[in-house]
Phi, psi and omega in degrees: 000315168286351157268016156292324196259292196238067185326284183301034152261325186294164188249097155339124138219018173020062182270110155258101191288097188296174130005133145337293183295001180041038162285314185206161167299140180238014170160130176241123164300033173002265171289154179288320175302294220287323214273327186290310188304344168265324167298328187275329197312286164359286216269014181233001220228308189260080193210163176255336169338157191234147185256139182233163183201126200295106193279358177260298186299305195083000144312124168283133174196161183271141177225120173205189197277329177251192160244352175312297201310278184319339179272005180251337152299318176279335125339297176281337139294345201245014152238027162117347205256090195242103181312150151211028162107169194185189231240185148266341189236068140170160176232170187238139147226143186275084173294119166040020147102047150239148188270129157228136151259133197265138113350048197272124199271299224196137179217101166261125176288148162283142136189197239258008148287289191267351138072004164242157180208119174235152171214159198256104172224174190235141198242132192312328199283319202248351195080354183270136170277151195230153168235114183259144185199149163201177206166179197297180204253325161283002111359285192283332174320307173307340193280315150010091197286128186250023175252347159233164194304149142276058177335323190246022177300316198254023140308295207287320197281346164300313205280327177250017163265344130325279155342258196325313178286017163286301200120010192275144204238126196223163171208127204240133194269145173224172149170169187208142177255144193262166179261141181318321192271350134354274159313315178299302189318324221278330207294278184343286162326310209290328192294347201267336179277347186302346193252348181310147140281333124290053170293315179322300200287319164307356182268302186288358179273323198283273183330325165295335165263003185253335149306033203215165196040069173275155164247145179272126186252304193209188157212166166225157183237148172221147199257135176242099193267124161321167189255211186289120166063023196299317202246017124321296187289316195270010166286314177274328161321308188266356163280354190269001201051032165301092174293151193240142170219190207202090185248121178224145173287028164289165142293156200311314183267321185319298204298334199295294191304297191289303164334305184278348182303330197244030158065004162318299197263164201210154187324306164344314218260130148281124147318082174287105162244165186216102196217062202261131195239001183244133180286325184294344159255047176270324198288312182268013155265304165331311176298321163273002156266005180256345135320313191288294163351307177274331160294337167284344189260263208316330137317347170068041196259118186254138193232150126195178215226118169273127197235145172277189180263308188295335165285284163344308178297295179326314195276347167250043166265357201235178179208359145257003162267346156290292170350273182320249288255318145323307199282332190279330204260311165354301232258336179270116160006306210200123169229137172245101179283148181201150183052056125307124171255156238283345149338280202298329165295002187272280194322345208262332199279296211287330170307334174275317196301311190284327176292289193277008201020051184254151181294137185234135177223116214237129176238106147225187224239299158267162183314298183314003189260300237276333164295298166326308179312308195286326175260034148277098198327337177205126212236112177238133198261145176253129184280122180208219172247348184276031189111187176218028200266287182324292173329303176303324228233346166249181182278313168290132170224138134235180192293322201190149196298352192238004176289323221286337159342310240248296207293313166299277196277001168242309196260344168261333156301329178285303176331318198263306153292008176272326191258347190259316163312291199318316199270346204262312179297355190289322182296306189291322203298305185254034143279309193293350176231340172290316209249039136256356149318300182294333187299304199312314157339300170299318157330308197236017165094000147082036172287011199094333172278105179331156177275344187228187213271144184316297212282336180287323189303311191264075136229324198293310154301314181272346189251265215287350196247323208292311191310308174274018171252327171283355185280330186299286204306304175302308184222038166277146192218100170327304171195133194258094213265025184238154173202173193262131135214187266205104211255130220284328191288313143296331112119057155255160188278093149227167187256155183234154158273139142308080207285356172281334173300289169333314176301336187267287194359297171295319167313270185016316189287349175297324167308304168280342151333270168317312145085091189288309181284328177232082194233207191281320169293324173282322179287347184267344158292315163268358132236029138318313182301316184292305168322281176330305190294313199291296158321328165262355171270307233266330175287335172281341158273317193285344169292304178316319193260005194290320198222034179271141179276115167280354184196172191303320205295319210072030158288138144302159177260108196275162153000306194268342155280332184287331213268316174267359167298308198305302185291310168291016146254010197265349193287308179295328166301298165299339194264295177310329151295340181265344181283290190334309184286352169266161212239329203216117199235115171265194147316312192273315184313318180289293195320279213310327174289281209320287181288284162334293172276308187274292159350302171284335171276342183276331183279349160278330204278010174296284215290347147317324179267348171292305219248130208287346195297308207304159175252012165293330197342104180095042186228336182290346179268352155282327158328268180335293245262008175251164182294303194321317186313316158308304197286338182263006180286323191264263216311330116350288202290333183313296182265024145284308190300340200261343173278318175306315193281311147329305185295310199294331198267334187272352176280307180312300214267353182251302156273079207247103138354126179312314219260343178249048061013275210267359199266333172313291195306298183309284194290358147262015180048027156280017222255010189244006208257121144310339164270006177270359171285345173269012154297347185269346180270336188286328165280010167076008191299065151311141158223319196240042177280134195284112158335134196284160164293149153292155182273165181281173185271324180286346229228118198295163160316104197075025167219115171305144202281124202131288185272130159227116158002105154261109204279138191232181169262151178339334188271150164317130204258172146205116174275141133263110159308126182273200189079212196280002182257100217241003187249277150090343210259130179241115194244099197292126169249339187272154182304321189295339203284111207228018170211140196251208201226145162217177205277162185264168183317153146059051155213149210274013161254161200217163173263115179277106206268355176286329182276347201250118176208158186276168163229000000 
């Protein structure tokens, strides 16, 4: 339009673009309009998206496999360049509102080997077949016909080192016009591979050699904006002592930039990358971050370590740089794989699962996720604009990236004592009732006769013990950073958070870390506890009742008193402790103990005592109507508890927990006082400190092998090992790190000082 009006604002740059055979020119770009009018031509022409239309509105919107895709069609619509739909053999677009029909000759779909996505079309105006293609930036670079000049090359690698260091996600727009008889040859080959048993690879060779020699038109960028509270979570994630890593097909400063944007990589953290693409200096560029590494460990240094994909492939064809790589990524905070395919992110999962032997938990979004997810011990899908493909393939689906909060430290932290409780008391329960069998066994001469009735036997597990152990399991909770209260003006119930409380969470998580609750020592304190107790209910009835009268008569106590005196007091015992041990108490929890268990259990031995088929049958009114029952019921249950009460007072009150800590706090409504949080540090409550490294043996005390401590200033460094290796750099972000390394006499490496610059 402005050149219409006003010729001279258009821009000469007369680029032209030849042949293959660099015989003659096949299409010349005049003007900066014509070259912007091929670049959007591109960006509307070479997509895979669907026009969908609203039949009550008649609103129009784009549908495609990513939203990158869809926000760059809809960019170019909204500049004038407007898909408005096609065919298998043709596309339509709307220039400035005239309908143009394209001729699509050829469609090769992206996916994530070839990082590119092109199409063959014929273009009405001029009749030349043209080819558009865009794709990741190292990709098309490569593509690049490098025997004549590219005018706008080193423009675009200015704009997308610009990009990236935004964090910004990029692609560079391309395209070449084919020769007819080109195209006719590409037909022929491809029809001649359809009988191949390797067609696919003769297919993809073939589409790869028709992708070469690209003229560059542009690049574009898309801001991918984090979601809520992104750098909230992984900020508690890494308090949690949570290693965290991050494999995305971005480029190298993309993925580095978006890390500190979501608080991965954090002010703190020295900076490793690793970005080698020649195997012969991969072992001594390796070598040298694992110097640099161990100077960051004996500095006390919080690390992370960035890796390419083409690097990444190079270090696991070998198992001694699998090692090395394993010992360096281990040892750092936040480690980031960037231009990873979605292969290699699977093997990065299986390399920690197999190597590092760690619980592996894989979070995304897209399709390009779902081999991570799947080799992950635990796999969670995100509801998004990319698919439902990550969702279906994993165990977990949330709505957002900030759910996983929830999902770690409140439902997995609860989990973990709920299944750890649940097995230790499972334990306790049927000691406290097998052994006064075996006591009894002794009693009577190893005759064969239970101390108890069949059916008290098969109830005590399925009935009178199960119900409240499964309700404790279903909704027990330790410490709640949500609480109900009572809005003074409505005088309705609503819930508020404890945001000091909320803050204490990721500690929490040391517990299962660690796994404090459920190990060789608790289990083996609760069943000792179990023994012990059962020995002492079942010998404090047998002393008492051997030579007892119940009444003026000189009646005696038979077998069958003794045998439910013994089973109520082991009832009473197991239930009131497990009430005592629960932390967080309903409704349903009291029904269960109540009803469920005690309840249930005195109306059987009623109905036990009615029906003559029972062998308790007449034995509950000598029980009820005597003292002894009682009296040996509380003396029983008196000295098992007093064995409880121990157990329960020396871990709280000697060994005290962050979690009986902060339970303390809440239950004295101090939980809002900021200084009692500083009591937990105060009170020695280490948890998650990361073991110190060895030092190397060879490596003198404070020097990195090589190397002697140069005092720099305070500001961020970034080293480089010169020589043959040049990607080598380690970047200090803390204010302590005030000293670098230069090489020590008679060593064959040197500090390229040219490389030590601030940032």
């Amino acid at each position: 339009e402005r050149e219409a009006t006003n010729p001279q604002d258009s821009k000469y740059i007369d680029y032209e673009i030849p042949n293959r055979a660099l015989t003659q020119t096949a299409f010349t770009i005049q003007t900066q309009s014509e070259l912007c009018s091929e670049f959007f031509k591109a960006l509307s022409l070479a997509h895979e998206c669907v026009l969908e239309v609203d039949k009550q509105t008649g609103d129009t919107r784009y549908q495609g496999p990513s939203p990158d895709e869809v926000c760059l069609v809809d960019a170019a619509a909204n500049l004038g360049f407007r898909y408005v739909g096609g065919s298998s053999n043709s596309s339509i677009i709307s220039i400035f509102g005239q309908q143009v029909s394209y001729e699509l000759l050829r469609s090769f779909e992206f996916d994530s080997d070839r990082k590119r996505m092109s199409v063959v079309v014929r273009d009405p105006f001029t009749g030349l077949l043209k080819l558009y293609t865009k794709g990741a930036d190292s990709i098309i670079k490569s593509r690049l016909d490098k025997r004549v000049p590219q005018p706008f090359l080193a423009t675009a690698n200015k704009r997308l080192e610009e990009f990236s260091l935004q964090g910004l996600r990029t692609l560079i727009i391309g395209m070449r016009v084919i020769d007819p008889g080109e195209l006719a040859l590409f037909d022929s080959q491809f029809a001649a591979t359809m009988n191949l048993p390797d067609r696919e690879e003769q297919q993809k060779k073939l589409i790869d050699e028709l992708e070469r020699e690209i003229f560059i038109l542009g690049v574009t960028a898309v801001e991918d904006k984090l979601q809520r509270n992104v750098p909230d979570t992984i900020r508690d994630l890494l308090r949690a002592n949570i290693k965290v890593w991050m494999l995305t097909g971005d480029k190298l400063e993309t993925a580095e930039n978006i890390g500190k944007s979501c608080k991965l990589i954090q002010q703190d953290f020295s900076i490793m990358r690793m970005a080698d693409t020649v195997p012969d200096t991969l072992a001594e560029s390796l070598k040298g971050h694992k110097g640099v590494y161990e100077w960051c460990v004996a500095a006390k240094l919080k690390k992370a370590f960035l890796v390419e994909g083409t690097t990444l492939d190079l270090l696991l064809k070998e198992e001694a740089h699998i090692r090395t790589f394993v010992e360096i990524a281990s040892g750092c905070e936040s480690v980031i794989c960037c231009r990873v395919s979605p292969k290699q992110k699977a093997e990065v999962v299986r390399l920690i699962k197999n190597r590092m032997k760690k619980i592996t938990l894989a979070i995304g979004d897209g399709s390009n996720d779902v081999n991570m997810i799947q080799e992950a011990d635990i796999g969670v899908g995100l509801y998004g604009n990319e698919g439902m493909r990550a969702v279906q393939s994993s165990d977990y689906a949330l709505p957002e990236f900030q759910g996983l909060w929830r999902l770690l430290f409140v439902h997995g932290h609860w989990s973990y004592i709920r299944n750890a409780d649940m097995i230790l008391y499972f334990f306790y329960k049927n000691s406290i009732f097998t052994i006064p069998q075996f006591i009894f066994a002794i009693l009577c001469g190893y005759s064969g006769r239970t101390v108890f009735d069949d059916f008290y036997i098969t109830l005590y597990n399925l009935i009178f013990t199960a119900i409240p152990l499964v309700v404790r399991a279903v909704l027990e909770q330790d410490v709640n950073y949500r609480t109900v209260v009572t809005d003074t003006t409505t005088r309705r119930a609503k819930i508020v958070e404890r945001p000091l409380v909320k803050d204490q969470f990721p500690k929490f998580y040391y517990i299962g870390q660690q796994n404090l609750v459920f190990n060789v020592t608790t289990f083996i304190v609760w069943f000792v506890n179990g023994i012990l107790q059962a020995v002492a209910i079942c010998l404090i009835a047998y002393w008492s009742l051997r030579e007892a009268a119940l009444d003026s008569t000189g009646i005696g106590p038979d077998m069958w008193y003794y045998s439910i005196t013994v089973y109520t007091a082991i009832i009473l015992v197991v239930t009131i402790k497990l009430a005592v041990y629960t932390q967080y108490c309903t409704i349903l929890t009291w029904v269960s103990f109540i009803v469920f268990s005690l309840i249930m259990y005195f109306a059987w031995v009623w109905i036990a005592h009615l029906i003559k088929f029972f062998l308790s049958y007449n034995t509950a009114i000598a029980l009820f109507t005597t003292w002894h029952f009682y009296l040996l019921v509380l003396m029983s249950f008196g000295f098992a508890w007093g064995i409880d009460v121990l157990m329960r007072f020396i871990p709280v009150e000697v060994f005290t927990s962050v979690v009986d800590w902060v339970q303390r706090l809440i239950s004295f409504n101090r939980e809002e006082e900021p200084k009692f949080y500083d009591n937990i540090d105060k009170k020695k409550l280490v948890f998650f400190e990361p073991p110190k490294a060895q030092k190397p043996a060879a490596t003198p005390a404070g020097k990195a092998q090589g190397y002697q401590k140069v005092e720099q200033n305070p500001a961020d460094l970034s080293i480089s090992v010169a020589g043959q290796n040049p990607n080598v750099s380690v970047t200090a972000g803390d204010q302590t790190a005030r000293q670098a390394y230069q090489p020590l006499p008679n060593d064959d490496r040197s500090l390229n000082t040219s490389q030590i610059n601030r940032v």
